[in-house]
C-alpha atoms as a printed R data frame, in Angstrom:
    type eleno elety resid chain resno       x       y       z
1   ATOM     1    CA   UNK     A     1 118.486  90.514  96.866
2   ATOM     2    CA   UNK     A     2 115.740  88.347  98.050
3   ATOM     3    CA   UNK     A     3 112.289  88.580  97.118
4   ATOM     4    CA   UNK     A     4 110.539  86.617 100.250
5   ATOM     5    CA   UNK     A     5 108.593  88.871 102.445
6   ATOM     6    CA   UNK     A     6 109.522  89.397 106.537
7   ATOM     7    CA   UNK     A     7 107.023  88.544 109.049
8   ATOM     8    CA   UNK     A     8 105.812  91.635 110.669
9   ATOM     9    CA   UNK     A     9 104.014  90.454 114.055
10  ATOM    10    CA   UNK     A    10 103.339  92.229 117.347
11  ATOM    11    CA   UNK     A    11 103.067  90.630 120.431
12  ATOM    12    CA   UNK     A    12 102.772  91.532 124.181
13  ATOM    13    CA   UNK     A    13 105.845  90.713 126.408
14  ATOM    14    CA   UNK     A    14 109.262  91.229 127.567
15  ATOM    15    CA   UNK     A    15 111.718  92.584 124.752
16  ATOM    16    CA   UNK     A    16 114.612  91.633 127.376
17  ATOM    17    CA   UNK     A    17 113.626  87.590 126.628
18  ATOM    18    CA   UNK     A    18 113.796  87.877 122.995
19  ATOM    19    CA   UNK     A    19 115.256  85.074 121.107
20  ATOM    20    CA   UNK     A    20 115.977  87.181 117.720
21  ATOM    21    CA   UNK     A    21 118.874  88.809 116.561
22  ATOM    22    CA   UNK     A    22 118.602  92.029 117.516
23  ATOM    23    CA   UNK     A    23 116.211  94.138 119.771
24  ATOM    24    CA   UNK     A    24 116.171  97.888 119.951
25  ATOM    25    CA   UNK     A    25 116.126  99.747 122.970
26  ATOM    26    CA   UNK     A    26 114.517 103.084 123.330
27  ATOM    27    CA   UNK     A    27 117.337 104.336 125.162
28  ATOM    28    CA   UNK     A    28 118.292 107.991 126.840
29  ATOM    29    CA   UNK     A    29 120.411 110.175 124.805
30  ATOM    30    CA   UNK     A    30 123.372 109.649 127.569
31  ATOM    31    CA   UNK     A    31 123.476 105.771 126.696
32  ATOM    32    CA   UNK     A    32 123.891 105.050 130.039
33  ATOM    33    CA   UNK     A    33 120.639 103.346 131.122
34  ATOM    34    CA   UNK     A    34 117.444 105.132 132.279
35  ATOM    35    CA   UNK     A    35 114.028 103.820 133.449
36  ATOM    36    CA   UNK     A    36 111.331 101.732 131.448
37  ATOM    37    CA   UNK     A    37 112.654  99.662 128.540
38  ATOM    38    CA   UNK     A    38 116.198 101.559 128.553
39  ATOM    39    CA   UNK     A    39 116.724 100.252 131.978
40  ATOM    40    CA   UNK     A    40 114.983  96.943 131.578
41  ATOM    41    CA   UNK     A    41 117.637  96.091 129.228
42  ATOM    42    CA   UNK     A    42 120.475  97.516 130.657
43  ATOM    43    CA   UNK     A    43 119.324  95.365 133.936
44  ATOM    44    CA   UNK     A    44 119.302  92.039 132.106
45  ATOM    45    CA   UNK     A    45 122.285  92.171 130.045
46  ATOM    46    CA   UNK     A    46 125.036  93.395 132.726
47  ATOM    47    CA   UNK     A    47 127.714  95.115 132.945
48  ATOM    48    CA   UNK     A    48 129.577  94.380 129.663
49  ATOM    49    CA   UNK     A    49 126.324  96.742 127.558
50  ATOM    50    CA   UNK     A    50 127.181  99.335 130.196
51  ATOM    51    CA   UNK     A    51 131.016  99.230 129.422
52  ATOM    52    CA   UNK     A    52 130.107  99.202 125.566
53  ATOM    53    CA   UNK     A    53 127.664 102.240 126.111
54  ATOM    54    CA   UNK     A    54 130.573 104.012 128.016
55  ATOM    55    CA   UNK     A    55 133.438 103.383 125.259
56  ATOM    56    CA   UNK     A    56 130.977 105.143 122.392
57  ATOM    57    CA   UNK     A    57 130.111 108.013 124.960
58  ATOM    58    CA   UNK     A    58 133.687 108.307 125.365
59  ATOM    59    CA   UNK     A    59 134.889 107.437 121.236
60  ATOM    60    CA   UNK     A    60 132.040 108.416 119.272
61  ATOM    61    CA   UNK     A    61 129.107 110.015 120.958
62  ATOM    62    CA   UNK     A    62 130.800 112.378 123.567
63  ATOM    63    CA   UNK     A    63 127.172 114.826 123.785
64  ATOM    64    CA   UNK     A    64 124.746 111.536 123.513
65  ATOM    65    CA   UNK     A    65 123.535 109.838 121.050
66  ATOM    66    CA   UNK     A    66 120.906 112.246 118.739
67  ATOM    67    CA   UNK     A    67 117.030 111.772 118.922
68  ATOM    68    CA   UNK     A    68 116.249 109.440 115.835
69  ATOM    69    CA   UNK     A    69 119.820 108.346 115.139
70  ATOM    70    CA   UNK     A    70 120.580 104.628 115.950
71  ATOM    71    CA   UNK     A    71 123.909 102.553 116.976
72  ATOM    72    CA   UNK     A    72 124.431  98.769 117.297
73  ATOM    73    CA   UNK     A    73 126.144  97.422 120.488
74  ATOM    74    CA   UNK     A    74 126.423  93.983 121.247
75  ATOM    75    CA   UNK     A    75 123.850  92.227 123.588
76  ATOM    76    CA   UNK     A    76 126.074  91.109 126.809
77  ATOM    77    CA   UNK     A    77 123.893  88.891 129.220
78  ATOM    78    CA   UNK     A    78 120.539  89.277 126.427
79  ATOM    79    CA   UNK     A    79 119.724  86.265 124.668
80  ATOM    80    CA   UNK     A    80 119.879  88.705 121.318
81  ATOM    81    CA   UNK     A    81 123.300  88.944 119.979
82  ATOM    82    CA   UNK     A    82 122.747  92.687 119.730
83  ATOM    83    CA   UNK     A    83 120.895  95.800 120.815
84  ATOM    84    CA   UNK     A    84 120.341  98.290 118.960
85  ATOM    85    CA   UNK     A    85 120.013 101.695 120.954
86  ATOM    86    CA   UNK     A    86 117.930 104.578 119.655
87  ATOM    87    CA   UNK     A    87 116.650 108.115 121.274
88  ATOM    88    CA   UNK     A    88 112.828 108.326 120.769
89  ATOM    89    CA   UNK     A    89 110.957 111.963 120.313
90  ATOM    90    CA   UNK     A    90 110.430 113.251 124.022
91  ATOM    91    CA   UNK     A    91 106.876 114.953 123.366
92  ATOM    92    CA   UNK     A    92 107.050 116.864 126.826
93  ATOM    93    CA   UNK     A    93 110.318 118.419 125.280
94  ATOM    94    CA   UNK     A    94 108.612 119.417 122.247
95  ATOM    95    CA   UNK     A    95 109.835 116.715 120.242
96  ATOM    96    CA   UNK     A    96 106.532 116.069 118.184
97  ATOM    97    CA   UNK     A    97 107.741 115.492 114.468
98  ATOM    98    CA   UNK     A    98 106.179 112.023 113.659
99  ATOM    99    CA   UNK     A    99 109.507 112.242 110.920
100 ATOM   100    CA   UNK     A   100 111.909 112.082 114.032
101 ATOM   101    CA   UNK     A   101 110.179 109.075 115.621
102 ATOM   102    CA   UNK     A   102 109.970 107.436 112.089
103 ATOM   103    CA   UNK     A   103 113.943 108.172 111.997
104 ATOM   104    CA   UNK     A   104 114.168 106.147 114.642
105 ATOM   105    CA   UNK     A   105 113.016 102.870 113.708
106 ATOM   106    CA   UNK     A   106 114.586 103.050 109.837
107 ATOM   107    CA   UNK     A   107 117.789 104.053 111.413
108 ATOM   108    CA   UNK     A   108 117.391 100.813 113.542
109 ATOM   109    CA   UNK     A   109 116.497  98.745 111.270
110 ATOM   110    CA   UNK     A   110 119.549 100.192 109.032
111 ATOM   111    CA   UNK     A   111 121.613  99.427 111.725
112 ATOM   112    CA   UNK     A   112 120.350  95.637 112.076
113 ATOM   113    CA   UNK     A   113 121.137  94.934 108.288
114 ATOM   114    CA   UNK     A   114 124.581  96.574 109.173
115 ATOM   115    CA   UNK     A   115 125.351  93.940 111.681
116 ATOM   116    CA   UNK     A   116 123.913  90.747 110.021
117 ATOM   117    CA   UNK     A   117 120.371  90.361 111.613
118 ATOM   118    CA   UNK     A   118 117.481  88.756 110.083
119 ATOM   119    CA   UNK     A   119 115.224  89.318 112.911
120 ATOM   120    CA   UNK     A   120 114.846  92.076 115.197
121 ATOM   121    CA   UNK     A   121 112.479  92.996 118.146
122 ATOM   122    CA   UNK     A   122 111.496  97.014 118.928
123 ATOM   123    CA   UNK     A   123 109.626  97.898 121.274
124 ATOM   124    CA   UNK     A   124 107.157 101.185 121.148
125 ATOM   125    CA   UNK     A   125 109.616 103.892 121.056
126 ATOM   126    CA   UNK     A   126 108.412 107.165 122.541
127 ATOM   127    CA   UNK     A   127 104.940 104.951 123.796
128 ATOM   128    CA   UNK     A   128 106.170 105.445 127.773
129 ATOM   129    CA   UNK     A   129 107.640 108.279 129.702
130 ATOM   130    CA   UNK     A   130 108.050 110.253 126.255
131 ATOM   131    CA   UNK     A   131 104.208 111.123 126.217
132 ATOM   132    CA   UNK     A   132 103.165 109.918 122.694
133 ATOM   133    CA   UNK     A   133 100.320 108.089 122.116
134 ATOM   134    CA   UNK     A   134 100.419 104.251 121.677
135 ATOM   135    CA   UNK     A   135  98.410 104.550 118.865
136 ATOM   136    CA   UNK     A   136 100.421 107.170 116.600
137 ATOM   137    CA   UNK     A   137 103.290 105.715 117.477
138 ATOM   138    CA   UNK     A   138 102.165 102.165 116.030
139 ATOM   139    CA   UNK     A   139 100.850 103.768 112.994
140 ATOM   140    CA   UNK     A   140 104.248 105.663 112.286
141 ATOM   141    CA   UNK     A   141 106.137 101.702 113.392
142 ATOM   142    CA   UNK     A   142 104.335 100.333 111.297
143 ATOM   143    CA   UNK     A   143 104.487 102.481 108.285
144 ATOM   144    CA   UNK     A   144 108.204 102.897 108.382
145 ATOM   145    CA   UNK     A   145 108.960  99.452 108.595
146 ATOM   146    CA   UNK     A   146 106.644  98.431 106.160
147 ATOM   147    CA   UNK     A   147 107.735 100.989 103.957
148 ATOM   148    CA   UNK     A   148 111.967 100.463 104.848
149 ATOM   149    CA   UNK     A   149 114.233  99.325 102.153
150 ATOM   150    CA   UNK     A   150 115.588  97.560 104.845
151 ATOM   151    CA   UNK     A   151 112.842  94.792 105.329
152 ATOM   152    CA   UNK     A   152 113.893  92.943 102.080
153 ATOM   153    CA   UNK     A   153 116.990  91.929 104.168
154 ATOM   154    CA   UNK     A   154 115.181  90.842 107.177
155 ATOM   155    CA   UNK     A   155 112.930  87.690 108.002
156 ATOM   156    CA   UNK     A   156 111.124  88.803 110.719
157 ATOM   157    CA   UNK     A   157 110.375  92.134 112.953
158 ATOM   158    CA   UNK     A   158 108.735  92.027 115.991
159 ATOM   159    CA   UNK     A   159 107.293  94.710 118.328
160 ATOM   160    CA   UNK     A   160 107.281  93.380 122.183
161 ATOM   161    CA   UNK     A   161 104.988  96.036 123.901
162 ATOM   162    CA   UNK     A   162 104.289  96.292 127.458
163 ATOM   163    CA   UNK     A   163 100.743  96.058 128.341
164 ATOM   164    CA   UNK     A   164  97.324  95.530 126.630
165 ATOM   165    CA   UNK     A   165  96.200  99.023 125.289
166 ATOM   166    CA   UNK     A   166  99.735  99.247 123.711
167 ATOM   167    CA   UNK     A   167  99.195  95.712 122.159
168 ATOM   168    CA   UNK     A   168  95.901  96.196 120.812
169 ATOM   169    CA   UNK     A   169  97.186  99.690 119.137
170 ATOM   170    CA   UNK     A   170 100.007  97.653 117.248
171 ATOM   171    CA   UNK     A   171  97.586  95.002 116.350
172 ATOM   172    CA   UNK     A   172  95.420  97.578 115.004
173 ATOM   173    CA   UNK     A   173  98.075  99.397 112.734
174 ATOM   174    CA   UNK     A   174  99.062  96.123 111.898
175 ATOM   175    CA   UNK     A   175  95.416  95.193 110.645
């Protein structure tokens, strides 16, 4: 067990560009690609993330993959070696338990210890289509990670947000 602490750093950008081990993608339940981040990163890494969503629709998720659960995958085209897929809180659905978007990013960070990474990129999960507010949703980030069992095993976690108001909300929560 190491005692050094992880770097915990937000910066504006493009999660698909990452150089880390692992990046999360706030992904549709389906797996299968969708718009904003989800299909960003389905985009850049090709066809071989598609035919690895597929085979755990088909093996292991055959009604999607839960809101707040997470699952590793590797990172085809990606500079990452993985991506970690997990289903943010849809507010407009009535998904508005801050615990289910915390679930998502210690179940993703779970998962990155699971498959060897020491540094992992997330981006704001739930911040886009899924109507929360930049702000909470950095303050929940932030907690959970900070408070995650999991950190002690990591060097470094970045969140790569699109756009300045989302920036200067994780740079806040950060402060």
């Amino acid at each position: 067990m190491s005692t050094h602490e992880a770097i915990i750093e937000a910066i504006e950008g493009d999660i698909t560009t990452q150089r880390v081990d692992a990046i999360v993608n706030a992904a549709q339940s389906s797996l299968l690609g969708g718009g904003g981040v989800d299909g960003a990163i389905h985009r850049a890494a090709g066809p071989r993330l598609l035919a690895e969503c597929r085979e755990l629709r088909r093996a292991t998720y055959p009604h999607g993959l839960p809101v707040g659960e997470a699952v590793a995958t590797g990172a085809g085209d990606l500079p990452a070696g993985w991506v970690i897929h997990t289903v943010g809180p849809n507010r407009h659905a009535g998904q508005t338990d801050p615990a289910l978007l915390a679930s998502c990013f210690e179940h993703s960070l779970r998962e990155a210890v699971k498959v060897g990474a020491r540094s992992v990129a997330f981006p704001a999960i739930s911040a886009g289509i899924f109507g929360w507010d930049p702000a909470v949703v950095a303050g929940i980030a932030i907690a959970t990670v900070r408070g995650s069992s999991y950190l002690r095993e990591l060097d470094l976690v970045r969140f790569v947000l699109f756009g300045a108001a989302t920036h200067d909300a994780f740079n806040a929560a950060l402060r």
